[in-house]
Structures are given as C-alpha cells and as structure tokens.
N, C-alpha and C positions, 0 to 999 in steps of 0.2 A: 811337790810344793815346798817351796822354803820354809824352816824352824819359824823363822820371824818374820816380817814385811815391816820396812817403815814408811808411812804416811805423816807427810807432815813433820809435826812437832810431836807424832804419837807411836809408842813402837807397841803392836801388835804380836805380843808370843802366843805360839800356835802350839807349841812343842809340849803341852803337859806335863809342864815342870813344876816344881814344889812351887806349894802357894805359901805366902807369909800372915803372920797369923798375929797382928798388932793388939794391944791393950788399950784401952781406953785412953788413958792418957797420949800414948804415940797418936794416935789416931787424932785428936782434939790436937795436937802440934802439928801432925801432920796438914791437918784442915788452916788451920790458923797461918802456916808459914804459906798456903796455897794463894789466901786468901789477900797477904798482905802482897804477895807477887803481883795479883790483880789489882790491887788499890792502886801499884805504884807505876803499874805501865801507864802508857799515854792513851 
C-alpha cells in the first residue's frame, strides 16, 4: 500500500508519521484562515 493516497482536494498519510502538536492560538488562525477561504469561494 502506498505512504499516502490522494483523493481529491484531500491528502491522506498512512505512514505514521509525527503528528503536530498546535497551541491554541495557531489553531484559532488556523480555523479562522479556513474559514474566511469558505466565505470567499463562490
């Protein structure tokens, strides 16, 4: 089986690779920049 598979607009790692490990604040930017990407498509 492949490390990765992509689908889509979505990439899937298989490979159990180190996880990242955000603070609140990244996370609340992270959300927020997702979210203005959604507003802005059609």
């Amino acid at each position: 089986m492949p490390k990765h598979v992509l689908m889509s607009d979505y990439e899937i790692i298989t490979d159990g690779g180190r996880r990242r490990r955000w603070k609140a604040p990244e996370k609340l930017r992270i959300v927020e920049e997702t979210l203005e990407e959604w507003a802005d498509s059609p």
